[in-house]
RODO-2510 file (C-alpha; in nm, 4 decimals, decimal comma):
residues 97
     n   res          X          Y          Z
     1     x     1,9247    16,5778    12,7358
     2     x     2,1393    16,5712    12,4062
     3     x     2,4544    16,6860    12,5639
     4     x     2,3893    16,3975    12,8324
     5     x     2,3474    16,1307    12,5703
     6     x     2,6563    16,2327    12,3233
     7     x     2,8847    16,2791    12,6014
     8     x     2,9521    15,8686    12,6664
     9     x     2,8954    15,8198    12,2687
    10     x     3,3206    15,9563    12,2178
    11     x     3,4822    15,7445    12,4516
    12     x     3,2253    15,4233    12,3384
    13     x     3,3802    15,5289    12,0301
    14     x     3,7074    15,5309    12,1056
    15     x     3,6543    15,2424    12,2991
    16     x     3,5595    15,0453    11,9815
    17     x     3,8274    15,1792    11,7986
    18     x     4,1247    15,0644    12,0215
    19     x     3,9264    14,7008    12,0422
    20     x     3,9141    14,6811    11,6951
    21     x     4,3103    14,7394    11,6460
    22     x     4,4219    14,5606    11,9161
    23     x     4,1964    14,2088    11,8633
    24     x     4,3795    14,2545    11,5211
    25     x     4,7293    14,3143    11,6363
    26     x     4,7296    13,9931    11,8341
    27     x     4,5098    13,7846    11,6765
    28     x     4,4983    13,9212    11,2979
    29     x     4,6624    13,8024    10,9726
    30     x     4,9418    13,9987    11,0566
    31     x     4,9546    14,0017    11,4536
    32     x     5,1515    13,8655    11,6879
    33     x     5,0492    13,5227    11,7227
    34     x     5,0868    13,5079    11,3040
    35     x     5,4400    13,6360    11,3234
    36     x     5,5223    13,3495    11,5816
    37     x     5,4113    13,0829    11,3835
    38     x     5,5705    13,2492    11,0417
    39     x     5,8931    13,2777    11,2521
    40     x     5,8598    12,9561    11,3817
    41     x     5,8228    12,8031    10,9547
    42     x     6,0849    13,0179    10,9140
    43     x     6,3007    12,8603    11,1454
    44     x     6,2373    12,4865    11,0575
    45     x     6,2704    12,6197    10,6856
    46     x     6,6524    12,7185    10,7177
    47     x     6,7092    12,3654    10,8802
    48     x     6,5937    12,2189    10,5680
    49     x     6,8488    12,4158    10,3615
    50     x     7,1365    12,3655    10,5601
    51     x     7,0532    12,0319    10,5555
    52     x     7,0386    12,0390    10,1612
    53     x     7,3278    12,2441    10,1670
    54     x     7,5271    11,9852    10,3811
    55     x     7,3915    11,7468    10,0933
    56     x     7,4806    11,9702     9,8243
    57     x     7,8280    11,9919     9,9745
    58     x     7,9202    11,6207     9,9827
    59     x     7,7796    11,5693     9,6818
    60     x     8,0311    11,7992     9,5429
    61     x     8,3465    11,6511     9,6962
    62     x     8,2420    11,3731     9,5480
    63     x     8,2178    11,4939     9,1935
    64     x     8,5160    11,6713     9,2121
    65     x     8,7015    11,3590     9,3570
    66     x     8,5587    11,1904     9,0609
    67     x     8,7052    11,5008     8,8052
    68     x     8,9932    11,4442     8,9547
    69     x     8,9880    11,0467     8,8801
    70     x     9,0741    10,9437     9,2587
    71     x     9,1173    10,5645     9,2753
    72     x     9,0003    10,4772     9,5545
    73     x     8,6628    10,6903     9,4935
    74     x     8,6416    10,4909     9,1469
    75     x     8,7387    10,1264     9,3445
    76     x     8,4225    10,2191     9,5707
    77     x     8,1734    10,3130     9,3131
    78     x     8,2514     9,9841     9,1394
    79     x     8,2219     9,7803     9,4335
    80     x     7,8701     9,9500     9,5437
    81     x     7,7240    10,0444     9,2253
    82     x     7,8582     9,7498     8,9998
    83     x     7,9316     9,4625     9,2537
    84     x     8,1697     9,3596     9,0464
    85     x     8,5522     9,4074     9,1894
    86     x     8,8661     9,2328     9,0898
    87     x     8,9412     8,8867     8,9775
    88     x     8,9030     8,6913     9,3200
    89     x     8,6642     8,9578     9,5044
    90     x     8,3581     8,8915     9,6472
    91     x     8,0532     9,1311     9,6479
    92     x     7,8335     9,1258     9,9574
    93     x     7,5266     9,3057     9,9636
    94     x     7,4231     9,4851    10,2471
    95     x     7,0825     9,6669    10,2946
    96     x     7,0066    10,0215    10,2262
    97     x     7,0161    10,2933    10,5909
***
């Protein structure tokens, strides 16, 4: 009667064992499905910084253009920041994109 009753007990066992793991290696902190949806951040994250980069970037063509004293860079700050231009120039504002 005992060998009869302990011989399903090792495969319920194992049984358990292999649920256990695999419920947690799909569904887990650190399964499958979590790994999608980190990749997924992770993807919409490096948009963000090549965005900023791309920002970063014009930013500093600009600063070096204004290092370098360019004119016309100068002329368009004053018009846009200042609204003040040259004797006989009118300022227009426009609105903001």
């Amino acid at each position: 009667m005992l060998r009869t009753f302990s011989l399903p007990i090792l495969p319920a066992i194992t049984y358990a064992v292999v649920a256990y793991f695999g419920y947690y290696a799909i569904w887990g902190d650190r399964g499958l499905i979590a790994f999608q949806t980190t990749e997924a951040q992770l993807d919409v994250q490096k948009e963000q910084l090549a965005q900023a980069d791309a920002i970063r970037s014009r930013l500093q063509h600009r600063i070096s253009l204004m290092d370098a004293g360019d004119p016309d860079l100068v002329e368009e700050l004053q018009r846009t920041q200042l609204m003040e231009g040259s004797q006989g120039v009118i300022g227009v504002t426009r609105p903001r994109n």
